[in-house]
mmCIF file of the C-alpha atoms, coordinates in Angstrom:
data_MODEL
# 
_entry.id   MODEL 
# 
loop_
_atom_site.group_PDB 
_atom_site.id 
_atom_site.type_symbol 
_atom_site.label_atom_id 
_atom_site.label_alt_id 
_atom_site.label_comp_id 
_atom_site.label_asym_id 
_atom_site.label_entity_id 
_atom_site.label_seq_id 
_atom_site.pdbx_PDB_ins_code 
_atom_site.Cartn_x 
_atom_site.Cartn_y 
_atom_site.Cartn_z 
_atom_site.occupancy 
_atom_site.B_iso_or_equiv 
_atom_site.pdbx_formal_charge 
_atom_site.auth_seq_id 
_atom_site.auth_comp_id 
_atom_site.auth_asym_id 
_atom_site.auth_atom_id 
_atom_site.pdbx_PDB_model_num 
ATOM 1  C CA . UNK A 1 1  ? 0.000   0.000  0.000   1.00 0.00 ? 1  UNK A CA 1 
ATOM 2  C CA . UNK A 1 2  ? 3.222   2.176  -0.692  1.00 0.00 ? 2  UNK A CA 1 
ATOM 3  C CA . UNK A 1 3  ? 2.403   5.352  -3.504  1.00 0.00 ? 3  UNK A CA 1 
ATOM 4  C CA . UNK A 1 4  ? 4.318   5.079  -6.490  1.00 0.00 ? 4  UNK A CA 1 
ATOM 5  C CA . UNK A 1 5  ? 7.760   6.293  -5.854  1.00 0.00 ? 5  UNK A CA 1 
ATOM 6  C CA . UNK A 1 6  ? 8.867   9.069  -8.549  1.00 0.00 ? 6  UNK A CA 1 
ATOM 7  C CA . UNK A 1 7  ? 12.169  10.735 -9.516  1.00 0.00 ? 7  UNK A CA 1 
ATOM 8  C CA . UNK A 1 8  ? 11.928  14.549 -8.656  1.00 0.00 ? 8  UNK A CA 1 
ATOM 9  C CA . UNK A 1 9  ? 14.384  15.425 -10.921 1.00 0.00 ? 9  UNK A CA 1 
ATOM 10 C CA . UNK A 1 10 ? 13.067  14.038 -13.858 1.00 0.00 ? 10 UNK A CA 1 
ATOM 11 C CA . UNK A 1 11 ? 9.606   15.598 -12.858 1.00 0.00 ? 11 UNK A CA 1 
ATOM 12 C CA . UNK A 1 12 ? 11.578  18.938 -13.074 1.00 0.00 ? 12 UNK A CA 1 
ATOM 13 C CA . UNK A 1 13 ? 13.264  18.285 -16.267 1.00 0.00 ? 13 UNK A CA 1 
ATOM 14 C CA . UNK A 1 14 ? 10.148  17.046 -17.801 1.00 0.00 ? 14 UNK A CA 1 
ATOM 15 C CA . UNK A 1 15 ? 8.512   20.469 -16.837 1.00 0.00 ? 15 UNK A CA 1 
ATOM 16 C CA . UNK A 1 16 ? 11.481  21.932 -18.020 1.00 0.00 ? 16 UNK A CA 1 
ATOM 17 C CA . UNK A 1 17 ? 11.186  20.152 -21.779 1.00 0.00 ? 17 UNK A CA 1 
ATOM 18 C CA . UNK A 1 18 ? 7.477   20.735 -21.848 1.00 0.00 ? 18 UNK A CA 1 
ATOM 19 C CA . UNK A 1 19 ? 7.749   24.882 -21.079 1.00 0.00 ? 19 UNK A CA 1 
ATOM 20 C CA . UNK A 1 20 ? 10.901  25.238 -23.857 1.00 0.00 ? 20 UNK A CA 1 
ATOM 21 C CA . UNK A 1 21 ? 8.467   23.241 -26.342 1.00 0.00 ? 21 UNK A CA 1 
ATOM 22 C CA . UNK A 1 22 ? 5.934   25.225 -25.840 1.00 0.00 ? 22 UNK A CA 1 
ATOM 23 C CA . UNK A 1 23 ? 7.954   28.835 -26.279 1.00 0.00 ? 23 UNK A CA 1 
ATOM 24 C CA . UNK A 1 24 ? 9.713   27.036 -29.327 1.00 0.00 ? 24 UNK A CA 1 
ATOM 25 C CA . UNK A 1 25 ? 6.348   26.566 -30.718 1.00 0.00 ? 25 UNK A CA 1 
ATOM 26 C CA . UNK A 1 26 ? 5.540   30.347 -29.680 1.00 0.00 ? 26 UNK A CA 1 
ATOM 27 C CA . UNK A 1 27 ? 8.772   31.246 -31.718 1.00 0.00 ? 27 UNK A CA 1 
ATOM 28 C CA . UNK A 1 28 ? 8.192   29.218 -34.695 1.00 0.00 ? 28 UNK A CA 1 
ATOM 29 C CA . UNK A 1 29 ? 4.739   31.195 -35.335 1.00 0.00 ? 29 UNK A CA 1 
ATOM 30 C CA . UNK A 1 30 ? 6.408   34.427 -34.519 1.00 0.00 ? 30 UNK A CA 1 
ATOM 31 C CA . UNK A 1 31 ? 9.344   34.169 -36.162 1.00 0.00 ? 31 UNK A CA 1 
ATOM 32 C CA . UNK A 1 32 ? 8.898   31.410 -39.038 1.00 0.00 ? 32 UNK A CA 1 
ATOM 33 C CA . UNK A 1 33 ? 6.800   33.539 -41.845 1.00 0.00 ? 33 UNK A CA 1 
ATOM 34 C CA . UNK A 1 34 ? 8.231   34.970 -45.092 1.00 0.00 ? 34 UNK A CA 1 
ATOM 35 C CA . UNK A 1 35 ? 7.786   38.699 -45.556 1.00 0.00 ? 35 UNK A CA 1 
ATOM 36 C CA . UNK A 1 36 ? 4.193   38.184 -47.499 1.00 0.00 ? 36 UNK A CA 1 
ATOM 37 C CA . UNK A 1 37 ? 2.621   36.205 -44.856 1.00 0.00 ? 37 UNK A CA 1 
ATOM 38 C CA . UNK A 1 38 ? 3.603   38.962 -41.999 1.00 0.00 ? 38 UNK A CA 1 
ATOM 39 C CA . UNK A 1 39 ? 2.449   41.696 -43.943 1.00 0.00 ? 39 UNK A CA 1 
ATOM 40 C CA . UNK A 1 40 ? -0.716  39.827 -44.552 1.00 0.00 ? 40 UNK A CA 1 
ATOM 41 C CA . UNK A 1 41 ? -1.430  38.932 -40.852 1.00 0.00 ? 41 UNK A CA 1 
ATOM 42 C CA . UNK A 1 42 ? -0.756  42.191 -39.583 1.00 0.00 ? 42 UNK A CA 1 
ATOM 43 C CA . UNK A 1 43 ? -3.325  43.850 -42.690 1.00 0.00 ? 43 UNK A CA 1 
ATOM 44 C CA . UNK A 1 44 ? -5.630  41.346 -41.435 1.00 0.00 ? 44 UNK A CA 1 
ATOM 45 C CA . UNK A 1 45 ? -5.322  42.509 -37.453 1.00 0.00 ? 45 UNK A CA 1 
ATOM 46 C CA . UNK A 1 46 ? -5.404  46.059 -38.672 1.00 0.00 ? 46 UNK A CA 1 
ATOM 47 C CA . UNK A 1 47 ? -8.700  45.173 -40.680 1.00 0.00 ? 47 UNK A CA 1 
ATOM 48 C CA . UNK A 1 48 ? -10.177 43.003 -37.596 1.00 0.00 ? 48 UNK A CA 1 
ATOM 49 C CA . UNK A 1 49 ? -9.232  46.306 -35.009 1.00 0.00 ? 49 UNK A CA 1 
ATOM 50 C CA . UNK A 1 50 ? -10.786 48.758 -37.432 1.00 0.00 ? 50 UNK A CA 1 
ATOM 51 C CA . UNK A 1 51 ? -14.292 46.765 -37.881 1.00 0.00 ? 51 UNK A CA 1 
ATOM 52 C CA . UNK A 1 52 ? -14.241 46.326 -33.792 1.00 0.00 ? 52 UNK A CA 1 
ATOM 53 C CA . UNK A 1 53 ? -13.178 49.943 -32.885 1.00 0.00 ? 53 UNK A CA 1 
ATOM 54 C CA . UNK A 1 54 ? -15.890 50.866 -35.297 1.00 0.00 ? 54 UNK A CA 1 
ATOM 55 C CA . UNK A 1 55 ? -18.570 49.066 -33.412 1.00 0.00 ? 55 UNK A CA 1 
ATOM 56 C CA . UNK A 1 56 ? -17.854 50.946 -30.066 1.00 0.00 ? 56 UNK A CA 1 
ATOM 57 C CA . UNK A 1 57 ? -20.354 53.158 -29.134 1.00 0.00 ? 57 UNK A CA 1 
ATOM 58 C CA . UNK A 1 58 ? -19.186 56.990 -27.846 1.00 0.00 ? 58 UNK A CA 1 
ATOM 59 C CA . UNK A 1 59 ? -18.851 57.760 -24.378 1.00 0.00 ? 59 UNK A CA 1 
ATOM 60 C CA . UNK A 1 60 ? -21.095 60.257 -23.451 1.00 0.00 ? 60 UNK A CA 1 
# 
């Protein structure tokens, strides 16, 4: 009736692995996009910002 005994360390490195996958992942969608495909995004966010600032009403 003894709990499974684990390795801390490999816990940590495990955590470790999983949080550099995850910002490498981050980085590849940041930083992995030819010139066009940037330029398009961004004219897309500007487009999405526009239509949703436009829908705010005024502040009285």
């Amino acid at each position: 009736m003894s709990a499974e005994i684990i390795n801390l360390r490999r816990v940590k490195k495990a955590k470790a692995r999983a949080a550099d996958a995850k910002t490498a992942d981050a980085n590849r969608i940041a930083f992995g996009r030819s010139k066009a495909e940037k330029q398009q995004s961004e004219a897309v966010q500007r487009l999405e910002t526009r239509k949703l600032d436009g829908h705010k009403l005024p502040e009285d």
